[in-house]
N, C-alpha and C positions, 0 to 999 in steps of 0.2 A: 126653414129651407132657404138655401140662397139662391135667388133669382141670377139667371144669367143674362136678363134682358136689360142690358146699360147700353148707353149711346157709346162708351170707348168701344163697345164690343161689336154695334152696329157701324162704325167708322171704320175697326179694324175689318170688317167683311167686305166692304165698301171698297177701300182702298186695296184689297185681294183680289176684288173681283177687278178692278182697274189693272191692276198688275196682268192679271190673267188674261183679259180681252189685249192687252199689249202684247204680250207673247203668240196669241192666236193670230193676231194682226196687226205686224208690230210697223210704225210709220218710222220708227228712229226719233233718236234724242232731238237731232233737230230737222224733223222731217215737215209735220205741218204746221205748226206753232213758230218754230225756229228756235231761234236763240232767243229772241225776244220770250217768249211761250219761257223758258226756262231762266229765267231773269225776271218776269214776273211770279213764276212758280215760288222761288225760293222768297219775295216781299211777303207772296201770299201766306206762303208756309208761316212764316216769322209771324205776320201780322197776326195769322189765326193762333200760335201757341200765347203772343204777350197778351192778346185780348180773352183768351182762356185762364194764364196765368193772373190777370190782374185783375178777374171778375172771382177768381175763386176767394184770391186774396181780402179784397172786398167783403165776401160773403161768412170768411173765417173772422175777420174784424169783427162784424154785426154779430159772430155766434150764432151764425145759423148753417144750415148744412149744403153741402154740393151734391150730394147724393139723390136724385132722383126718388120721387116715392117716398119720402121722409117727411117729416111736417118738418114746415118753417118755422124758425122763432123769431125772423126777424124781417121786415121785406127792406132790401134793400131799392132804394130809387137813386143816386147818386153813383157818383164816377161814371163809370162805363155804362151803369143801367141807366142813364140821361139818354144814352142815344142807342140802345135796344134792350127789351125784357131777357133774350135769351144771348147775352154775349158769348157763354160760353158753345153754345150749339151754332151759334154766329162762327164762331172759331172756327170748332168741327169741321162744317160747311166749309171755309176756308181754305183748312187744311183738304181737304176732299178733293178742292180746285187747284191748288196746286199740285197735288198729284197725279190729275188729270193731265195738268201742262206740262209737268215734267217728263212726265212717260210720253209725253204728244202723243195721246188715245182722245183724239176727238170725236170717237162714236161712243165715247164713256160719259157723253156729257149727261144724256141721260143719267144713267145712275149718279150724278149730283142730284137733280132735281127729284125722283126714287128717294133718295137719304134724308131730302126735305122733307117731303111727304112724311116718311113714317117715324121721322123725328119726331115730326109736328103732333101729328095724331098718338104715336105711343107713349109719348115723353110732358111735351106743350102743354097739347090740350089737357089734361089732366091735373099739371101741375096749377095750370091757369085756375083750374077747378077748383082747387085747395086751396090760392092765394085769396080766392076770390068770398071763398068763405071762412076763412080766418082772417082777413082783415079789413073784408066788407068795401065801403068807401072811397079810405086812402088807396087801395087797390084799384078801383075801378078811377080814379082820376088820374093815377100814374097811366095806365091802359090807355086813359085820355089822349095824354101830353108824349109817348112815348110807344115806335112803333114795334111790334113782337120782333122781326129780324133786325130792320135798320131805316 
């Protein structure tokens, strides 16, 4: 059976629900944020898709998987994973933040910190679980030297 429980699918509800409190109370494009707000929206946006695109990229090199829930075949600690275990949920987040600023819905900030949250516990914590017992060690010294978001 296929699980419909993925992080694209908790980002896309996320960023609905940001849309939706914008239309119930909407500040304008450039109402409290300003232009600024929407000039950092769109770095942000970029930043979180290349640090998604170039963590996946990464993890397809190694032969191991993006998928969620899957065992690893490989942990990767290099490139992007130097400077966080979850780049791509790193991204997500990112993206989440720029959409907030774009729409200038700054009573949606909450729901970033929400998306953290059950990222972390449905997704993280878990996967942590399985890196940690498939490759013991080198895991737990990466976890060391390297923090889970950033």
């Amino acid at each position: 059976m296929l699980s419909m429980d993925w992080p694209p699918l908790w980002l896309a509800c996320a960023i609905a629900l940001v849309w939706a409190m914008d239309r119930v109370v909407p500040f304008g494009v450039f109402g409290v944020f300003g232009a600024a707000g929407a000039a950092v929206a769109a770095v942000l946006a970029g930043a979180g898709l290349l640090l998604m695109g170039v963590a996946a990229v990464q993890m397809w090199a190694a032969r191991t998987t993006v998928i969620p829930r899957r065992m690893p075949q490989a942990m990767v600690t290099g490139g992007v994973f130097r400077l966080s275990r979850n780049p791509i949920y790193l991204g997500d987040a990112l993206i989440l933040a720029a959409a907030i600023l774009w729409w200038d819905v700054p009573l949606a900030l909450p729901v970033l910190f929400l998306f953290i949250a059950v990222i972390q516990k449905r997704f993280i914590l878990p996967e942590e679980a399985t890196l940690r017992s498939r490759f013991g060690a080198p895991y737990d010294q990466w976890t060391a030297r390297v923090r889970r978001w950033i």
